[in-house]
C-alpha positions in Angstrom: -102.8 -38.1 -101.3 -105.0 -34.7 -101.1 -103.6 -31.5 -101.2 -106.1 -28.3 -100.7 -109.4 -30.9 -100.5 -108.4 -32.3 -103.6 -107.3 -36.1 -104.4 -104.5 -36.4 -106.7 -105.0 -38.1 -110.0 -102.7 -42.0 -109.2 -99.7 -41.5 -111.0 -99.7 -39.2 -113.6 -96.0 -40.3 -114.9 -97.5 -43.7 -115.5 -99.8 -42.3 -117.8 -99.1 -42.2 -121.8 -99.0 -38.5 -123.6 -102.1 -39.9 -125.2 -103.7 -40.9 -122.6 -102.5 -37.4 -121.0 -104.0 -35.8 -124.0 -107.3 -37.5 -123.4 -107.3 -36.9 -119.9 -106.4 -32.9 -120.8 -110.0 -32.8 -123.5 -111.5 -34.3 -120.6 -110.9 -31.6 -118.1 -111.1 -28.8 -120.9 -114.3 -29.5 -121.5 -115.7 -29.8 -118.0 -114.2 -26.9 -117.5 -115.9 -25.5 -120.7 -119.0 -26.7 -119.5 -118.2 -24.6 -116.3 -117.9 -21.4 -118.3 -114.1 -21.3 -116.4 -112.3 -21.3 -119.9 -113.8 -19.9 -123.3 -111.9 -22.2 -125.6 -110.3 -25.6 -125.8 -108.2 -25.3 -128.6 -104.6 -25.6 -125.9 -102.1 -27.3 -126.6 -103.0 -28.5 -129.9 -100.6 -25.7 -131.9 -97.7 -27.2 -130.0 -98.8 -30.5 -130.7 -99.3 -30.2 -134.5 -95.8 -28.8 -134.6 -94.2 -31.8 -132.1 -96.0 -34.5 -134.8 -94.4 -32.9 -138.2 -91.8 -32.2 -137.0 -91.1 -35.3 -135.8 -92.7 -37.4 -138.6 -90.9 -35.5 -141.0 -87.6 -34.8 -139.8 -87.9 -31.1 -139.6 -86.5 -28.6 -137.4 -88.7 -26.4 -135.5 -87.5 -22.6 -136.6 -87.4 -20.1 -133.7 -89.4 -17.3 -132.8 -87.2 -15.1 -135.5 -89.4 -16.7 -138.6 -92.2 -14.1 -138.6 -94.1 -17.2 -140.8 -92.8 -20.8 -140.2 -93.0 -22.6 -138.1 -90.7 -25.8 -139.4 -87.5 -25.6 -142.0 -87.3 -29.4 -143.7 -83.8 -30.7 -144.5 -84.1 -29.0 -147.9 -84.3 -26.0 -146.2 -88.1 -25.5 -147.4 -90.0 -23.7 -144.7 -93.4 -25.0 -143.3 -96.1 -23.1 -142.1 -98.1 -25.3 -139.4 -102.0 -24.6 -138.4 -104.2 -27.2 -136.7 -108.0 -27.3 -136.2 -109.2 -29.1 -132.9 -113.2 -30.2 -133.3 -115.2 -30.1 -130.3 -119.1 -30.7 -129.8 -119.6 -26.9 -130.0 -117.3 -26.0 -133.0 -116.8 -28.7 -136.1 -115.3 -25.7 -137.5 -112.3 -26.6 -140.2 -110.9 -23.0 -140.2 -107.5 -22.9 -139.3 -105.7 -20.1 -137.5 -104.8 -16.8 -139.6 -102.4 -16.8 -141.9 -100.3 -13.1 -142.0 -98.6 -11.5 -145.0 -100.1 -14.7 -147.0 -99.2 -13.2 -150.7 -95.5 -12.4 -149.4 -94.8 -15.8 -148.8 -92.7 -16.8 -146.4 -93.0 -20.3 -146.2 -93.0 -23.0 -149.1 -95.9 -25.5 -147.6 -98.9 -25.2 -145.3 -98.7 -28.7 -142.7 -101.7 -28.1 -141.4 -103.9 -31.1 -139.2 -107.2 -31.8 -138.1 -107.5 -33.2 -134.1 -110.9 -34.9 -132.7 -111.9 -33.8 -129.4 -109.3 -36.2 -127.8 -106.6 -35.3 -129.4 -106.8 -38.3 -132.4 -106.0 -37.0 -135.6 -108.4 -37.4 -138.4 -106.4 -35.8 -140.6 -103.6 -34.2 -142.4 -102.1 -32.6 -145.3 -99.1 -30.8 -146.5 -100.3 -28.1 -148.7 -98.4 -26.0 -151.2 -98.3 -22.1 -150.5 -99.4 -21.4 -153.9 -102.5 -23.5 -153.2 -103.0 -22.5 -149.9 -103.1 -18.5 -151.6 -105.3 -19.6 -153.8 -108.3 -21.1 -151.7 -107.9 -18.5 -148.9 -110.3 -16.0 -148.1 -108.1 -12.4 -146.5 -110.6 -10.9 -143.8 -109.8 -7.2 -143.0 -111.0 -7.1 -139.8 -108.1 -9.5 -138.4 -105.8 -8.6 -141.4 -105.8 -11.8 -142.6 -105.9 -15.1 -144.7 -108.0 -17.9 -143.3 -108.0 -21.4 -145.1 -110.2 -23.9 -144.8 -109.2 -27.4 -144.8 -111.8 -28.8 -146.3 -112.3 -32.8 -147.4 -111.7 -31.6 -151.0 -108.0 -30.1 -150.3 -107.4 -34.3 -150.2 -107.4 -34.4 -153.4 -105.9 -31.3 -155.0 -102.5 -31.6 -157.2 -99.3 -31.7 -155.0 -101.1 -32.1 -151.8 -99.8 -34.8 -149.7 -102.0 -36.7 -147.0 -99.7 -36.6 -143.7 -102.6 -38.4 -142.0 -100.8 -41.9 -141.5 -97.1 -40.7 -141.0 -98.8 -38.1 -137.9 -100.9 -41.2 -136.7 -97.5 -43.1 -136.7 -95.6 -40.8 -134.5 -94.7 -42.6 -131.2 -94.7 -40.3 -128.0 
């Protein structure tokens, strides 16, 4: 079927939302490569929420919580950041953190994606910790963390990395 000169992709429906995710890095990068889009970092935020939230049981809070993202059973709040690497940018800087010293949320869920979407992986950090090996930046007005292999192996930081991988979707 061709619509506009272009052939349709055989059913996308059929496809996996991995195999949709791969087929999504694919077409980001080509059009990287184009120069059509600057970045390829969409739609890993939703992503990283979807998989803690689900591997965990959380609730996703609404766009009221000015910072979280997630409210656990316990009612702890969550604060979720992702990192996708490319083959321009290895970079393990999450997103900025706002208002980092006022708190507002208990634990940093934060995950690193391959290219394709794979996790490598994740960790659930506390915010003390996270406050702590952040660096604030004036120019953005904010914290940035990075989730470096050493944050592994911190006290009270728990690897996420298998319970994301085992999320079914």
């Amino acid at each position: 079927m061709a619509t506009d000169g272009i052939t349709a992709v055989s059913d996308l429906k059929a496809l996996s939302p991995t195999q949709l995710l791969s087929l999504y890095a694919q077409v980001s990068d080509e059009l990287r490569e184009r120069g059509v889009v600057r970045s390829a970092n969409n739609p890993t935020g939703d992503l990283a929420e979807h998989l803690f939230c689900k591997a965990y049981g959380w609730k996703q809070a609404g766009q009221a919580h000015p910072a979280a993202d997630a409210t656990g059973e316990d009612g702890k709040l969550y604060q979720i950041k992702e990192r996708r690497w490319n083959a321009q940018n290895k970079s393990r800087v999450l997103g900025a953190l706002r208002a980092l010293p006022d708190g507002g949320f208990d634990f940093l869920a934060a995950v690193l994606f391959r290219s394709d979407y794979t996790i490598e992986r994740a960790a659930i950090i506390p915010h003390a910790l996270v406050l702590d090996k952040s660096h604030y930046h004036e120019h953005t007005n904010s914290w940035r963390f990075l989730l470096r292999d050493a944050v592994w192996k911190l006290p009270s930081v728990e690897d996420a990395t298998d319970r994301l991988r085992a999320v079914v979707f």
